[in-house]
Every structure is written in C-alpha cells, then in structure tokens.
C-alpha positions in Angstrom: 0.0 0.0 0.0 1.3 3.3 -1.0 0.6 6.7 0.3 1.8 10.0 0.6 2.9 11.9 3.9 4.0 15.5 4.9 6.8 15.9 7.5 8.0 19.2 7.9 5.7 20.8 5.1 7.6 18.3 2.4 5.8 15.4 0.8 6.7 12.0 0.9 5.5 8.7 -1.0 6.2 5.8 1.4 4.9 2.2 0.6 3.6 0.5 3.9 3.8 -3.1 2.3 7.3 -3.5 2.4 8.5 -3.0 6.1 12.2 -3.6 6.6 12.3 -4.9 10.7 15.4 -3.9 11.7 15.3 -5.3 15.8 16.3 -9.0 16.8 13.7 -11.2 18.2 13.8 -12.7 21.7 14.2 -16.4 22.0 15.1 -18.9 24.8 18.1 -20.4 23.0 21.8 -19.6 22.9 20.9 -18.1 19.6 19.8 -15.3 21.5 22.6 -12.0 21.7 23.1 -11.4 25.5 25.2 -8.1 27.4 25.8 -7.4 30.7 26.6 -10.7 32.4 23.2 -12.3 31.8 22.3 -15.4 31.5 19.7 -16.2 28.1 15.9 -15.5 28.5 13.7 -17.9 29.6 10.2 -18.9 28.2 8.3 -21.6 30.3 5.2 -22.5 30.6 3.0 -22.1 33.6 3.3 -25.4 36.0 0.8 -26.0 38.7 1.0 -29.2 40.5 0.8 -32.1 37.8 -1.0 -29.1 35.1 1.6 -27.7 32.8 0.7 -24.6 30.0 1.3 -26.4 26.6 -0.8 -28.2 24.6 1.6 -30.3 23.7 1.9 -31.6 26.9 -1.7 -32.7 25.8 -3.2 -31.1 29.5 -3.9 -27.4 28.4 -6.4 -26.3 26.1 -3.8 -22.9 25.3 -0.1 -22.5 25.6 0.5 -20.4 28.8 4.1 -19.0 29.1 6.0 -17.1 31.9 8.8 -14.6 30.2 11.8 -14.0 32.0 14.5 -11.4 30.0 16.1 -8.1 30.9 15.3 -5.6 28.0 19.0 -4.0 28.6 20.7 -7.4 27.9 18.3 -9.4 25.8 18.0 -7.7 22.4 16.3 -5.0 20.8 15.1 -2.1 23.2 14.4 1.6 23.5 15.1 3.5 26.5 14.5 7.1 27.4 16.4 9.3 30.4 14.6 7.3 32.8 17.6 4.4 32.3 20.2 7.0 34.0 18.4 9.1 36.4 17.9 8.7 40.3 13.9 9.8 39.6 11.5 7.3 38.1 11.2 8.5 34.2 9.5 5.2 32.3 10.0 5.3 28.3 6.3 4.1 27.7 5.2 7.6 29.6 7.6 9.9 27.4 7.6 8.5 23.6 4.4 9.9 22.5 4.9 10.1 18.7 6.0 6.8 16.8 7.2 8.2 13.1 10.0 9.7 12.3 12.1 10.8 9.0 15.6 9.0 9.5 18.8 8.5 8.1 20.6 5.2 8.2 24.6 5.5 7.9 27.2 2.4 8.0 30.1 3.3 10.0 33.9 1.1 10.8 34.7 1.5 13.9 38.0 3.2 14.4 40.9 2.2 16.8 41.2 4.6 19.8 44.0 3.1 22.0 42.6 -0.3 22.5 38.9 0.5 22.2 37.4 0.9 18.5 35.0 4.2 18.6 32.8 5.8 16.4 34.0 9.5 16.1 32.5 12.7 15.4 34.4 12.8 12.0 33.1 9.4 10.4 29.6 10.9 11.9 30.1 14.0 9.7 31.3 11.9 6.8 28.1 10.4 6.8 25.8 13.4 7.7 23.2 14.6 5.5 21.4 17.4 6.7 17.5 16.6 5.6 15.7 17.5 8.8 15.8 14.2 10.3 14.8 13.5 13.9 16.2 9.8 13.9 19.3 8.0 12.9 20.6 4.8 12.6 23.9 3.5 12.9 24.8 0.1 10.9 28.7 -0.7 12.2 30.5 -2.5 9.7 31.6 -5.5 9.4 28.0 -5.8 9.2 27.6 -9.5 9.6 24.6 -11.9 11.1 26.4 -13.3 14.4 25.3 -9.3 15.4 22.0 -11.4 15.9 23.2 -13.7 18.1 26.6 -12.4 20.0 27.5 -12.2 23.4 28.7 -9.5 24.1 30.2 -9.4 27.7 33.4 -8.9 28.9 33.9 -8.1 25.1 34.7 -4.1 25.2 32.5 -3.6 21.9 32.6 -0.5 20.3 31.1 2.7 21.3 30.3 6.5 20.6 32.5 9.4 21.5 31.4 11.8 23.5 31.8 14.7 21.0 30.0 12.5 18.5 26.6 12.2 20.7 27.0 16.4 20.8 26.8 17.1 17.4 23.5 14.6 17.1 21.4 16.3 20.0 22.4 19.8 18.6 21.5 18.5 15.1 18.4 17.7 15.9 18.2 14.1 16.6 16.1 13.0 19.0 15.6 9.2 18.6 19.3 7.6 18.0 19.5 3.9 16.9 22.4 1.2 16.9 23.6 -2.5 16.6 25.7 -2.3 19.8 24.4 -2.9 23.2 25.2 0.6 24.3 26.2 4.0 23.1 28.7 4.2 26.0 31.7 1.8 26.7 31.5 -1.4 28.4 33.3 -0.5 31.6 33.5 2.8 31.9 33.2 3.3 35.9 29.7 4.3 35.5 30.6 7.8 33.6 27.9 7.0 30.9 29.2 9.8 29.0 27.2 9.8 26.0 23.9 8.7 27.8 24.1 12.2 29.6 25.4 13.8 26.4 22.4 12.7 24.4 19.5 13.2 27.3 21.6 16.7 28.2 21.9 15.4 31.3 24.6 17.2 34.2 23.3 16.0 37.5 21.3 12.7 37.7 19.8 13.4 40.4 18.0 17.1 39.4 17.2 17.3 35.9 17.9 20.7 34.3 14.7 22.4 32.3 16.4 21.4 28.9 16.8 17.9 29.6 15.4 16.1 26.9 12.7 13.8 28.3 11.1 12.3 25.3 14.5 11.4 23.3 15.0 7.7 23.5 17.9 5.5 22.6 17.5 2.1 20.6 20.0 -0.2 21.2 21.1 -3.8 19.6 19.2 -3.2 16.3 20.5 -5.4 13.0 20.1 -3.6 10.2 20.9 -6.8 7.0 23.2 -5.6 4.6 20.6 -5.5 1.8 18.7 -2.2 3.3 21.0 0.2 1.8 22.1 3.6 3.6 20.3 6.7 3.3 16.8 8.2 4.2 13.5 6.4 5.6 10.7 6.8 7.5 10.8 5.1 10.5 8.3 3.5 12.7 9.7 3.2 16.5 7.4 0.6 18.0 7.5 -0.2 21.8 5.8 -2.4 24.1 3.8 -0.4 26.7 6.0 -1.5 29.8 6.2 1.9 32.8 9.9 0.9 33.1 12.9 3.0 32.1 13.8 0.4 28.7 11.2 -1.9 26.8 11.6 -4.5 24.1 10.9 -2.5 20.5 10.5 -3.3 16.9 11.7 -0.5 15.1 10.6 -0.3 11.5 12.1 1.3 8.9 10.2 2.2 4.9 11.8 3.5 2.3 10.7 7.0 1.0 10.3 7.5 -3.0 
C-alpha cells in the first residue's frame, strides 16, 4: 500500500507493504545475543501441581508462558532518560509520537588506544542534513552473528562523547544502533554519551532542557541488503512503565 505523507511541510510517498524490521527477536536459546553478564531469556510455561501450560503436553487447552529477559541485555530495546536518572522516568510515559524521518549510515569503527570508537568525524562523513529526527547506525563489518553475540566482557565499540554532541544539537532526538550501548562497556559508571544525548549534568536534578522524550535504541541489526540513506521510520515499543522496553523499530523506504 502506498501513500503519501508531509513531515515538515515536504511530501513523501512511502509504501507501507514493504517494512524492513530492523530489531532481533527474543528467543530462549543460545541463539539469542546477550550483554551485561546475563544469563539467556527464559520462556516456560505455567506449571501447577501435575497441570503444565502447553498443549503439547496434551493437558492445556492454550499455551501459557512465563517470560523472564532483561530488556538492557536481551535484544532490541528503547530507552528514554529514565535508564540513568535517580527519579523514576518510564519510556512508555515519554515517547508519545511513533514516526520519524531517518537517516541510516554504515560506519567502521576506528581504533582509539585499545577501544574501536565511532568519532564525530566518520559521523560527519556520513551526515546529511534533511531534517531528520532519527538516525541509525549500521557498524561494519556488518555481519549476522550481530543477531546472536554475546557481548560481555567483550569491550565492543562505542560512541565518542563529541560524536553524541553534534547529534542532539543536530536535531536528533531518537538515535539507533547494533551495539548494546552507546557508551563503553566498563567505563566506571561515567555513561558519557547517555548524559550527552539526554543533556543530562546531575542525575539526580534534571535541568529544564533535559530532553525527556528522546529515547535510545540499542542492539538493532540492520541486513546488509537495506542500503544507507533516508526512511521513514516506525519506532514501536511495548507499553512497559519501566525505564527500557523491548521495540520493533521499522524502517520504509521514501520514493
């Protein structure tokens, strides 16, 4: 189905029947990616007493399943200011609009002493100005164990602090990436480009300007097929009042 938008007073002809899902489903395998020092998800079904939740099992009339996963750890998620601050902020509260025009870049990491960082000048390699509010970042080697890596104890790469500047002051409200975090593994809690992003000084007292309804998508896999440049993108959460929740961002290309 094809139809024709206005974002920002320009006109845009987007066909809806060829989404291009770019998060990582949850599973309760070792196929599953996992950060942080968790263990994999878990997806049971209800037991009570001799009565188990599968119709399989060939003792339920429906399949009945307890979920156990951290959103942080387990895959695709979206988290808002909430995820750093000592006040209660929950992402389901503060994302209000779900649409955005976007730009997807593919960026190598680059060695900084023994880290590999994306920088503020491969950023502005890529940039092109077009009044987006979202962008997504593809890191290359762009290969499919991104779907199923664990990433602990691993030092992945991350964003520089100057990098995460120039994206809130250009406008970008709703950043996306295939890494489990914007920041550095172990970083002794400094979260420098969580605070850079949110405009965050002091955890504790948030300043007027902080920027309460832009969220950060992490562990996204964007295949190699979906090539760079601009989209519209649908950034669909569950409706969990926590600071992070499992998402399914979307993107569709613009004609």
């Amino acid at each position: 189905m094809k139809a024709s938008i206005t974002f920002l007073d320009k006109n845009y002809r987007v066909d809806f029947s060829q989404p291009l899902d770019i998060s990582i489903p949850l599973s309760a395998s070792e196929e599953n990616p996992i950060a942080w020092y968790q263990n994999m998800p878990e997806i049971k079904p209800v037991q009570d007493g001799d009565w188990i939740g599968k119709v399989s099992e060939g003792q339920s009339s429906t399949n009945f399943n307890n979920i156990f996963f951290n959103p942080h750890a387990h895959g695709t998620h979206t988290e808002c200011l909430g995820h750093i601050t000592f006040d209660f902020y929950s992402v389901n509260q503060h994302l209000k609009q779900f649409m955005f025009l976007a730009q997807l870049i593919s960026i190598s990491p680059v060695l900084l002493g023994e880290d590999r960082v994306i920088g503020l000048t491969q950023i502005k390699e890529q940039w092109v100005e077009n009044q987006q509010t979202a962008l997504v970042i593809r890191t290359l080697p762009n290969d499919d164990l991104k779907q199923h890596r664990k990433y602990s104890h691993t030092n992945p790469p991350y964003l520089t602090e100057e990098a995460v500047v120039f994206l809130r002051e250009s406008g970008i409200e709703h950043l996306l990436i295939d890494l489990p975090s914007v920041d550095k593994e172990k970083d002794d809690g400094k979260l420098v480009c969580h605070k850079a992003f949110w405009n965050i000084t002091d955890v504790h007292q948030l300043s007027d300007d902080a920027r309460l309804g832009a969220t950060i998508t992490e562990m996204i896999f964007v295949p190699s097929f979906i090539k760079d440049g601009k989209y519209l993108l649908n950034l669909q959460i569950a409706s969990f009042e926590n600071d992070a929740t499992p998402s399914k961002p979307i993107l569709y290309r613009i004609e």
